[in-house]
C-alpha positions in Angstrom: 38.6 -134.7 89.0 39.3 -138.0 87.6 38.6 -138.7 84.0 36.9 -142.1 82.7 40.0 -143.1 79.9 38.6 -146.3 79.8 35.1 -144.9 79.0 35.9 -142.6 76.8 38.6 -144.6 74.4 36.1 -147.5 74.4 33.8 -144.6 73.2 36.3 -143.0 71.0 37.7 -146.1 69.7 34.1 -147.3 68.6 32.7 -143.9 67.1 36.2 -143.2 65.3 34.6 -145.5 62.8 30.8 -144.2 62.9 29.9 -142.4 59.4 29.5 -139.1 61.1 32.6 -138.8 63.4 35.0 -140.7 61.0 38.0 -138.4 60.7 37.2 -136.5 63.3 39.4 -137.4 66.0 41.4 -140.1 67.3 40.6 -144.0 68.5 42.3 -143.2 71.6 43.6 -140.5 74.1 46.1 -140.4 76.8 44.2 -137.9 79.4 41.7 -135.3 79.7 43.6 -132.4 78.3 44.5 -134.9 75.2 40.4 -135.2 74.7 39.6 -131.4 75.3 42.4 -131.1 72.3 42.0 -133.5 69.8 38.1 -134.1 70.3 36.1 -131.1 68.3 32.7 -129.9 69.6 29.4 -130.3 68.6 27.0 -127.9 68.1 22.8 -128.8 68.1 23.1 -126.9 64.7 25.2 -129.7 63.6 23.1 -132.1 64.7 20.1 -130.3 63.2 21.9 -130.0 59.9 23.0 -133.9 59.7 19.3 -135.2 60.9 17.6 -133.1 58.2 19.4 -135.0 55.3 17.7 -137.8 53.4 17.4 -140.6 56.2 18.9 -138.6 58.9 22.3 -138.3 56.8 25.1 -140.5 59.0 23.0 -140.9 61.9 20.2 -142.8 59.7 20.7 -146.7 59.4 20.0 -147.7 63.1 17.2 -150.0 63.9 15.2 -147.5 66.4 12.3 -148.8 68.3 11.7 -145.4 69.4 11.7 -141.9 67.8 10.3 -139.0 69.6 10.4 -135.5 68.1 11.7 -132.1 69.8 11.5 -128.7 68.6 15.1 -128.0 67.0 16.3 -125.3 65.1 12.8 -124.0 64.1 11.4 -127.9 63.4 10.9 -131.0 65.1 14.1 -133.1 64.7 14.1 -136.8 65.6 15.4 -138.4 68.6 15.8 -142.0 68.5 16.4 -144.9 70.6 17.7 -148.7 69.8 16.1 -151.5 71.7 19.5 -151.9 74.1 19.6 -147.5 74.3 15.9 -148.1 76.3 17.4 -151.2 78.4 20.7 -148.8 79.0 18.7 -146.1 80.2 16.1 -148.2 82.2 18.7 -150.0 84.2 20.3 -147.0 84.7 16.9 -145.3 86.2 16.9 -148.7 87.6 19.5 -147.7 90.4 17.7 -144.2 91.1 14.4 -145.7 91.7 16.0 -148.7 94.2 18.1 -145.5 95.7 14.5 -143.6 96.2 12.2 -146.7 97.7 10.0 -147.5 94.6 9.3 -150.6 94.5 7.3 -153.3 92.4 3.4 -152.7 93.4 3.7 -149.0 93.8 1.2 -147.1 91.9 2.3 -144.0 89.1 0.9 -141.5 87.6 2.8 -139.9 85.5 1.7 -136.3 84.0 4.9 -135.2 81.8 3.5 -134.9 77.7 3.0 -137.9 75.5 2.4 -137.3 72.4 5.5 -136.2 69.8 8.0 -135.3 73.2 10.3 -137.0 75.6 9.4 -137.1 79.0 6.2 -139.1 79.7 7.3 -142.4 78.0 10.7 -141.9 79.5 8.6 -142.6 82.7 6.2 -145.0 82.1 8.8 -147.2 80.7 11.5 -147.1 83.9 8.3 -147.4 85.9 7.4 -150.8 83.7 10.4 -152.3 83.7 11.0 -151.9 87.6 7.7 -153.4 88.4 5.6 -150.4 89.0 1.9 -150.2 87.6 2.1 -147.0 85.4 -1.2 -144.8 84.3 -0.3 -142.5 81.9 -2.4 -139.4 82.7 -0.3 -136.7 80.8 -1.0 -132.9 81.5 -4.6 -132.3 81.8 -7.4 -131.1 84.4 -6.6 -131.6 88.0 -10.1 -132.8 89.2 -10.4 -135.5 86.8 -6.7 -136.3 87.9 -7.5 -136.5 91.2 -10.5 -138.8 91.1 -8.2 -141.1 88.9 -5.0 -141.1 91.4 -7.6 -141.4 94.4 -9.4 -144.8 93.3 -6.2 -146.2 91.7 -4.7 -145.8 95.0 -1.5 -143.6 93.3 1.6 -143.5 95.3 4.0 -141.5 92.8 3.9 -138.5 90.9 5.7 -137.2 87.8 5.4 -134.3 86.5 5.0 -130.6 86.8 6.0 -129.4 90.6 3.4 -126.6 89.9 0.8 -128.8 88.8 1.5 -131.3 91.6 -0.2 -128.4 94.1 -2.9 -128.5 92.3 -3.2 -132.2 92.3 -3.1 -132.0 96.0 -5.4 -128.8 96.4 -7.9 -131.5 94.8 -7.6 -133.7 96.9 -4.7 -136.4 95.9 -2.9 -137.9 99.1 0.7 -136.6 99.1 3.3 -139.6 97.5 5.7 -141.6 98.6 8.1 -140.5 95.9 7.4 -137.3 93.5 9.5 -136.7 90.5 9.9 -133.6 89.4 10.4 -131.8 86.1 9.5 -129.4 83.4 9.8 -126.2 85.5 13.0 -125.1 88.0 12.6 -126.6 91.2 15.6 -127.4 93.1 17.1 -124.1 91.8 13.6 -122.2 92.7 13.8 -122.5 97.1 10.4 -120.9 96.9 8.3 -123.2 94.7 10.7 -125.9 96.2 9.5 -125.3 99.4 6.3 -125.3 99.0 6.1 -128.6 97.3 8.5 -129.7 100.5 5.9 -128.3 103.3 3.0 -129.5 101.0 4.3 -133.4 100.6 6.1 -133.2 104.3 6.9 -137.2 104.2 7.6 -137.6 100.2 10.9 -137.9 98.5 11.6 -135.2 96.1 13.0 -135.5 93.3 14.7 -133.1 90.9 16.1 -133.9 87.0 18.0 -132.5 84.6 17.8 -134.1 81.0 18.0 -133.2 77.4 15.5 -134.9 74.8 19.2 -135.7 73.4 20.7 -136.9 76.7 18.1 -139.4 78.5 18.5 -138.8 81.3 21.3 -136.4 82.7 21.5 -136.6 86.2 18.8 -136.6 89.3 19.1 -136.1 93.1 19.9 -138.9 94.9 19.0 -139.6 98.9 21.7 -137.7 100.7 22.8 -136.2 97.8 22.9 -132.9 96.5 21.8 -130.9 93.4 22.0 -133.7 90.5 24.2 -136.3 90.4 25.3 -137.2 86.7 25.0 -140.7 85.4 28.3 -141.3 84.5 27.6 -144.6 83.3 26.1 -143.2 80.3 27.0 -139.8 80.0 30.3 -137.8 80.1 30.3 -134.4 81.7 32.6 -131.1 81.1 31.9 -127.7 81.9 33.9 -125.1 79.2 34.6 -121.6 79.0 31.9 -120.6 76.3 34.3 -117.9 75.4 37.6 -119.8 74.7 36.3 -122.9 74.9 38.7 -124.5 77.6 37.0 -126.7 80.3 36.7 -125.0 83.2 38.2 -126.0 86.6 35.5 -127.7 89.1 33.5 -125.2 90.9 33.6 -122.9 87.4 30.6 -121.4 85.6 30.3 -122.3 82.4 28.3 -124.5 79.4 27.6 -128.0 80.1 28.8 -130.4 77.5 27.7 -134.0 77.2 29.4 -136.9 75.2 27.2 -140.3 75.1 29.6 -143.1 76.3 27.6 -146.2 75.0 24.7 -145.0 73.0 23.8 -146.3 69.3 21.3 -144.1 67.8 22.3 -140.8 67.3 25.6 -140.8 69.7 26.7 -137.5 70.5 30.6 -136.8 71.2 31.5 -133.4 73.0 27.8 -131.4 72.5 27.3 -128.1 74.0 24.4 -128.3 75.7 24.2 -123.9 75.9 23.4 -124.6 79.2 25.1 -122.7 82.1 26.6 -124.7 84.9 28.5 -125.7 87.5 30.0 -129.0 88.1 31.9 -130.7 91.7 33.2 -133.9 92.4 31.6 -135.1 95.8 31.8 -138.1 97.6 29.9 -141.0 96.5 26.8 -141.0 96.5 25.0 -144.2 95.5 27.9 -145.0 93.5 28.0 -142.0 91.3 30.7 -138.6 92.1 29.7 -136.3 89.3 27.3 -133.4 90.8 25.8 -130.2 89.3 25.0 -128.7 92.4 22.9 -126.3 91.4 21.6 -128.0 88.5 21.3 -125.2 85.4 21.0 -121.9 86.1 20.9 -119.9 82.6 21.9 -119.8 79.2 25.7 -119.1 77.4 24.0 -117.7 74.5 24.9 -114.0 75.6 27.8 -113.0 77.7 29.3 -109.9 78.9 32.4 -109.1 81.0 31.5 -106.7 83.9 34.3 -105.5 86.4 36.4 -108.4 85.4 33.8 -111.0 85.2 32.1 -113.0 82.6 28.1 -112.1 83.4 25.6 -114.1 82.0 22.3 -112.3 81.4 20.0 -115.1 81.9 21.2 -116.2 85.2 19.1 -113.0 86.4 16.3 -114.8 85.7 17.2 -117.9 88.1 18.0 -114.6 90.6 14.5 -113.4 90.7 12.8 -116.9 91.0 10.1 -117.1 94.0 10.3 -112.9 95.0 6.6 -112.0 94.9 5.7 -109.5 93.1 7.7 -109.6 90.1 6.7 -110.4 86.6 10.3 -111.6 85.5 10.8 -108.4 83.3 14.3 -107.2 83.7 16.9 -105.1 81.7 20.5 -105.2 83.0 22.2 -101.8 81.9 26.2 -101.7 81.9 27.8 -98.5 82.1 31.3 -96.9 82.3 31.8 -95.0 85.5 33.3 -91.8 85.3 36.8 -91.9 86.9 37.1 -95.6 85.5 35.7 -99.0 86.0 32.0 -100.5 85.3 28.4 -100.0 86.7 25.6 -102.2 86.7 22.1 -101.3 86.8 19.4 -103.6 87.2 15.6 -102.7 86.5 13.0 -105.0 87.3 8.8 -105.1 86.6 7.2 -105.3 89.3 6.8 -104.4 93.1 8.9 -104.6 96.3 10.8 -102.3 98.1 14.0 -101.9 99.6 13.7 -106.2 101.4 12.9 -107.2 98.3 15.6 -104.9 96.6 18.4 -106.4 99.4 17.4 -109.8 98.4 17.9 -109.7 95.1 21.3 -107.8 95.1 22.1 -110.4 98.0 21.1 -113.1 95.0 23.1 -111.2 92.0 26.4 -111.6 94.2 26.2 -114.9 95.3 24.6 -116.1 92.0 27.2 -114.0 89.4 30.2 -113.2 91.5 29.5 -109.2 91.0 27.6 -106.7 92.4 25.2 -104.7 91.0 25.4 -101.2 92.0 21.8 -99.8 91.5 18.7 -102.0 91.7 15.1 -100.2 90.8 11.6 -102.0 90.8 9.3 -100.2 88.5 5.4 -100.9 87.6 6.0 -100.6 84.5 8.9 -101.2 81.8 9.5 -99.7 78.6 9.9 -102.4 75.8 14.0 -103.1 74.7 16.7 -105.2 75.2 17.4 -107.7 78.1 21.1 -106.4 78.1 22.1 -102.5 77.3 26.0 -102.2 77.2 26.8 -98.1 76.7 30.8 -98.7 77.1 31.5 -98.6 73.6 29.1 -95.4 73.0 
């Protein structure tokens, strides 16, 4: 895959000097290995620990025009934004939104939270700036909603795919263009479906973003999964374990570096977020492409016949099979004459189709097979993950 030197030394070269990374690595770098050696990581802890100093510590001193707050580390940390951050990311969304058919005179409502978080502002202010007459609902009660999108003759949607059903159930006309976000939906065919059959003429759209990184990466037309946007974000995936980059196609965790940010500019931040990531061909300009968006967490990890096993990728398994409650404990035993064995018990019901399914899942989603797979009513309290090889 090719790697952005320009980008990144022009990133490099300017942070080299910022209070927080001075020191920390070099003003320039020859190649991608060269930056995966001589660039450290970050960690949200170290963010956490920097933005909870007197006046956010090296990250204070910026002249935000917008600070929104996200749950961090047991708190609500700042996230701020300078005045040319918001026109960065707007003209990026800029491109998405030409890409997708909005255009000035459309109509949006957008139903992602207001009041301390990210999302809803994000919205109403890329839907501003590109012309589009914004009403900003936030969650609430679907009737009212409704009404409101009805007489305001609403012809977007952002928000909640799940409450975006209910929207229509009420009686809201299915949009030209729906954003969607705050729940799986891409990576959940079954809710994603739905939403497709229900809105059978309306461009979906799914999002990835961290309140940190804003935004990520969205589907594009003709595109699939998310496709980063590069102009503003870097992308690596690395082995959580030795903490390599990965080759393209990999699992692993999803690090971001911010290649022209001001306020709070992160360099080389592990998102904990497990990926994949593909170069593809281009696709309104832009290469980068988690295909399956994220699908779990690197926080635990176990090695099962030869492969490193995330836990919570199970739950991105089980996503859209009726009858379960999302309950599951993952036992790994030693076989034996030699060699591992997985168990998987689940809460819920289903029998042996819904039993096949899921193994089918497990394989293709974690590259090994689970050898015994039992659906139960009920599901004594413990641990997510019970590893009895060392016992």
């Amino acid at each position: 895959m090719s790697f952005p030197l320009d980008s990144i030394n022009a990133t490099l070269d300017r942070l080299s000097r910022h209070a927080f990374y001075s020191g920390k690595f070099p003003a320039e770098v020859s190649g991608a290995s060269e930056y995966a050696e001589s660039v450290p990581l970050m960690s949200r802890t170290d963010l956490v620990a920097e933005m909870q100093k007197p006046d956010y510590g090296a990250f204070g001193g910026v002249k935000a025009v917008r600070m929104n707050l996200s749950p961090m580390g047991g708190g609500l940390v700042p996230v701020m934004q300078t005045r040319r951050d918001l026109d960065r990311l707007t003209g990026a969304c800029r491109t998405h939104l030409d890409a997708c058919g909005v255009e000035e005179g459309d109509v949006c409502a957008v139903f992602f939270g207001y009041h301390l978080f990210v999302a809803g502002l994000f919205y109403q202010t890329q839907m501003e700036a590109h012309g589009v007459t914004c009403i900003p609902l936030g969650p609430g009660e679907a009737d009212r909603a409704a009404e409101i999108c009805s007489t305001h003759n609403v012809n977007i949607l952002a928000g909640n795919p799940s409450f975006s059903l209910r929207l229509l159930e009420a009686g809201v006309k299915p949009p030209k263009v729906f954003f969607a976000g705050g729940e799986a939906f891409t990576g959940n065919p079954t809710l994603y479906n739905t939403v497709a059959d229900a809105m059978p003429d309306t461009m979906l759209v799914d999002s990835f973003s961290l309140s940190e990184f804003l935004p990520v990466g969205r589907t594009f037309p003709g595109g699939q999964g998310v496709h980063i946007f590069d102009e503003l974000v870097f992308a690596e995936v690395i082995d959580p374990e030795t903490l390599q980059p990965v080759d393209d196609g990999e699992r692993g965790e999803l690090v971001l570096t911010h290649l022209q940010k001001e306020a709070q500019p992160l360099v080389r931040y592990r998102t904990g977020d497990l990926t994949v990531k593909i170069e593809t061909p281009s696709v309104f300009g832009r290469t980068i492409c988690l295909p399956r968006v994220v699908f779990g967490r690197t926080d635990e990890m176990v090695k099962v016949k030869g492969v490193k096993l995330y836990p919570s990728e199970i739950r991105s398994v089980l996503l859209g099979i009726d009858g379960l409650d999302g309950a599951y404990r993952l036992t790994v035993s030693g076989k034996p004459g030699g060699g591992d064995s997985l168990s998987l018990a689940l809460k819920g019901t289903g029998g042996d189709a819904a039993a096949e399914l899921i193994s089918n899942r497990f394989k293709s989603q974690t590259l090994v097979s689970v050898d015994e797979i039992s659906i139960m009513a009920e599901l004594e309290d413990g641990p997510s993950l019970v590893d009895t090889r060392g016992s």
